[in-house]
N, C-alpha and C positions, 0 to 999 in steps of 0.2 A: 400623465401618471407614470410612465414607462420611465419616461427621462428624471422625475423625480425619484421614482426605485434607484432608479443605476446612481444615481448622484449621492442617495444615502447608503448605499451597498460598497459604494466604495469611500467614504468616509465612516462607516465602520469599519473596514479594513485598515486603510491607515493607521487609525488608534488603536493596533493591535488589539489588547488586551480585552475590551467591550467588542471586537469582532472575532476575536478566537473564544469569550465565554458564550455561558449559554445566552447570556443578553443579545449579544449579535443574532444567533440563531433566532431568539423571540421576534430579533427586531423585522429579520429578512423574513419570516415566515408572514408577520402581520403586511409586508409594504408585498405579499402576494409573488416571493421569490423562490420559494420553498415548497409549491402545491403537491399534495400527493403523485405519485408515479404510477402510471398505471399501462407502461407497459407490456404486454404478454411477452414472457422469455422460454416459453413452452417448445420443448426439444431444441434448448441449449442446455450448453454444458459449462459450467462453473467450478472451477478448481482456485481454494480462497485459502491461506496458508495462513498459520495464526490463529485455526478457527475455533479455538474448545473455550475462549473466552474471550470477555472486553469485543471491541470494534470486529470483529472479524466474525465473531457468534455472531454478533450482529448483522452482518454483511449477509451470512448465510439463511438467517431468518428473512432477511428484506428478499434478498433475491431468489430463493424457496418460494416465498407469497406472490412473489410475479410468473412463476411458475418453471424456475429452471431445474433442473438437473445439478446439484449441488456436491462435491468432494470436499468434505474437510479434509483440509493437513495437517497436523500436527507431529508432537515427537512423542507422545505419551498417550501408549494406547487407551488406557483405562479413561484419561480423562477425557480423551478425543470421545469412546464411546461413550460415555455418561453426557457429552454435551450432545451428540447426537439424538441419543435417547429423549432430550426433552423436547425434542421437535413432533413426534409422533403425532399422529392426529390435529399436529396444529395447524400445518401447511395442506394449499390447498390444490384441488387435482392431480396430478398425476407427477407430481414434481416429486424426483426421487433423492433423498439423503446418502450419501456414503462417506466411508475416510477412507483415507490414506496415509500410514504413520512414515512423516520422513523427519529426521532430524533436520532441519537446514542450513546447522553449523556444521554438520559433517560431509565431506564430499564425496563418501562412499555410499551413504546413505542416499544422499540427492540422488548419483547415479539411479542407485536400487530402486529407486523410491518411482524415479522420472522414465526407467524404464516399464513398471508395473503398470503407470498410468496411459502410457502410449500402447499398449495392450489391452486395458479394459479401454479406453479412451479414447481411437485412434485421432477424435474430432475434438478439440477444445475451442468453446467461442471466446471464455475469460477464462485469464490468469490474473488472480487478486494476489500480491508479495504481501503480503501484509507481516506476517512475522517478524520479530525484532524481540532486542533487550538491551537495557542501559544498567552499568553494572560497575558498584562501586570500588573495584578492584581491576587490575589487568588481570586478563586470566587466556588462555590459551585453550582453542578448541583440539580433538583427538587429530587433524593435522598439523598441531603447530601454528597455527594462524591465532591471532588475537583473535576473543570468541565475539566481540561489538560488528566486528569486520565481516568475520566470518558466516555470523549467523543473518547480520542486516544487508549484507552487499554479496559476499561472494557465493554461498552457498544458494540466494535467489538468482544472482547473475549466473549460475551455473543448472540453474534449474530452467530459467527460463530458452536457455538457450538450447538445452533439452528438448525442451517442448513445443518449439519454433516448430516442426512438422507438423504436428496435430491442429496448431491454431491455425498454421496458411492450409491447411485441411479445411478445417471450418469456414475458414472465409473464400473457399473455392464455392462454397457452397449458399452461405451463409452470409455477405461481407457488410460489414468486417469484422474481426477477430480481433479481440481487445486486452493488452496486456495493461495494470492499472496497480504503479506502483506507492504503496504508504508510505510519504512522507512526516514531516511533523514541520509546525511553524520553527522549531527553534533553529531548522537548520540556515535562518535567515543570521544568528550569529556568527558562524563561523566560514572558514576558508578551508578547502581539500588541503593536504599535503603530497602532491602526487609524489616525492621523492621518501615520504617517511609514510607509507600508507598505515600501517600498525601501531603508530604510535611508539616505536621501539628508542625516539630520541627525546621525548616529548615528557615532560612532567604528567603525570597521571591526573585525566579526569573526566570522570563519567558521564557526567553531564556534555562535554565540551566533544568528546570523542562522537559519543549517541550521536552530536548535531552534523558532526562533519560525515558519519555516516548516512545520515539524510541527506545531505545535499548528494553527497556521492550518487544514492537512488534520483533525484532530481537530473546530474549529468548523464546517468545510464538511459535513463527515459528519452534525453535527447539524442544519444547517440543509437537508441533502438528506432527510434521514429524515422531515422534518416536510413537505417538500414533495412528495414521490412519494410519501406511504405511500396516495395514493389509487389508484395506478397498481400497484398488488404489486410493488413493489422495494424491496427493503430495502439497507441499506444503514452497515457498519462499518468502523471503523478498529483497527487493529493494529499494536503492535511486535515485532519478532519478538528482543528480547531483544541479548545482543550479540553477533554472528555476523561468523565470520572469510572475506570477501568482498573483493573488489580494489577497493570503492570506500572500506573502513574501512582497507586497508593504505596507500592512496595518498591518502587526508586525513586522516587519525591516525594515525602512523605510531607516536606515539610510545604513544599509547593501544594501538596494536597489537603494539609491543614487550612493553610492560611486562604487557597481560594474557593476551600469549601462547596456549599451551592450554589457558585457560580460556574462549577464544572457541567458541559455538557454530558448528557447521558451515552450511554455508547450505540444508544440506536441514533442519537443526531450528529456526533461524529461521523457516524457510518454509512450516513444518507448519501453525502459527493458519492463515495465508492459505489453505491447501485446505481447512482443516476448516469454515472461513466460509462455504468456496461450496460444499459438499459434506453439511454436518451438517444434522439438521432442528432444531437447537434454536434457532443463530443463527437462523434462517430465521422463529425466533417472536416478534423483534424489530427492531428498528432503533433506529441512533444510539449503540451502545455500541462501547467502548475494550477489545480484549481483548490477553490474552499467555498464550501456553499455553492455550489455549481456554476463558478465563476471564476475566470481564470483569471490568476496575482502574477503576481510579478516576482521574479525571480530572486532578485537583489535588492536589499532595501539597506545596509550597511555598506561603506569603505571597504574595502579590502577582502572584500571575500568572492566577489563574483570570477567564476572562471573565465580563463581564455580561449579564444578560439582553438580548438582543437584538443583542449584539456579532455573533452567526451570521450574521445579517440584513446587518449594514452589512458585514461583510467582503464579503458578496456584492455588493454595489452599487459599492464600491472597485473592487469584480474585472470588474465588468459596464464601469466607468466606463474602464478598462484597456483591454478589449477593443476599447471602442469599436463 
């Protein structure tokens, strides 16, 4: 039965489309690949970025009800507290709710933001990146950075790197300490630009940019894993498939007409991301690509897979950014 799951688990992959909808998810949950989690994450600490809605509210409900210690982040106080707010009384035992308002297109903010949490926080077991936006215009963040760049790669690459002390804290303690980057399927389209990272020579397009800003999360993930595995933190990336969320209705709208309900809900998108910081198997690696709790494959087009070493110089790009 095992080897029949695996056999259809990955011929729903393949054919994309019926293993990124919610069909895939039906399908894996009936062949017994999907079972409830029911890990206790009782005094751990979760900091999940992205959270006042879609997959990330999500994330913070899942891993609330296994009992962690939950920080939303966001950029917008009001909504972050109103999505807080409707947790109240829902989760259970002793698992506590907070925010954290950080822009994470801005890198003064991250600063501000990553110093606040390493003071209330000195111990983090997860870091969820989840934050992002695809965005039908160039537009530029209060650095000067393209805001796709800034908000999906460099302003989490500059958070994480942040908080690198709090998590090899947690996993002195705790191991291991789990950073768990959101990806998307689409960024099986495209190729990085290391020489052009902003898009500054490039024909405008939102869609196309979003994806190569995924992948970009994809090579950071490997270049983190090779760099903390001396510190117990591992560290993955994930798609949660194609899930129906107010960031997929308000920049594909037309992608959100036409595949309808067949879009995953944003708690089944959201499910990889708990089972990462929750399961002991991920926890016996680092650097892998999963969906549905299962790790894909990186490359599935021509011309887009990176080179050896490409991990490395994205990070010096992102270093050289920072400033």
């Amino acid at each position: 039965m095992a080897m029949l799951s695996g056999a259809a688990d990955k011929l729903l992959d393949f054919t994309i489309a019926p293993g990124f909808s919610r069909i895939g998810w039906g399908a894996r949950r009936a062949l017994g690949l999907l079972d409830p989690i029911k890990t206790d994450l009782s005094g751990r600490t979760c900091v999940v970025t992205g959270a006042n809605s879609g997959i990330g509210l999500e994330a913070v409900r899942q891993l609330a009800e296994l009992g962690a210690d939950v920080v939303m982040v966001g950029r917008n106080p009001e909504r972050l507290e109103q999505a807080r707010a409707s947790f109240e009384g829902a989760v259970r035992g002793r698992a506590l709710i907070t925010t954290e308002v950080i822009d994470v297109s801005s890198l003064q903010s991250v600063r501000a933001g990553a110093a606040r949490l390493l003071e209330s926080h000195p111990q983090i077991d997860v870091l969820v990146n989840n934050a992002g936006v695809l965005l039908d215009s160039r537009q530029v963040s209060t650095d000067g950075i393209e805001l796709t760049l800034a908000t999906n790669v460099l302003g989490p690459f500059l958070l994480t790197e942040l908080l690198t002390p709090a998590l090899a804290a947690a996993a002195s303690e705790r191991p291991p300490a789990r950073i768990i980057n959101v990806s998307s399927g689409g960024m099986y389209s495209e190729a990085v630009q290391l020489d052009d990272l902003q898009s500054a020579r490039q024909q405008w397009s939102g869609s196309a940019f979003y994806a190569r800003t995924k992948r970009m999360q994809v090579m950071l993930t490997e270049y983190w894993a090779a760099q903390l595995a001396d510190q117990n933190i591992v560290v993955h990336a994930m798609h949660p498939g194609w899930a129906d969320t107010p960031g997929v209705e308000s920049s594909l709208p037309t992608f959100h007409r036409i595949v309808g309900k067949a879009l995953r809900t944003p708690a089944e998108g959201a499910d990889t991301i708990t089972w990462l910081a929750a399961a002991q198997e991920p926890a016996r690696s680092s650097g892998g690509f999963w969906q549905d709790r299962a790790e894909r494959p990186v490359n599935r087009r021509p011309g887009t897979a990176s080179a050896a070493g490409d991990d490395q110089r994205l990070a010096a790009e992102l270093e050289a950014l920072i400033g």
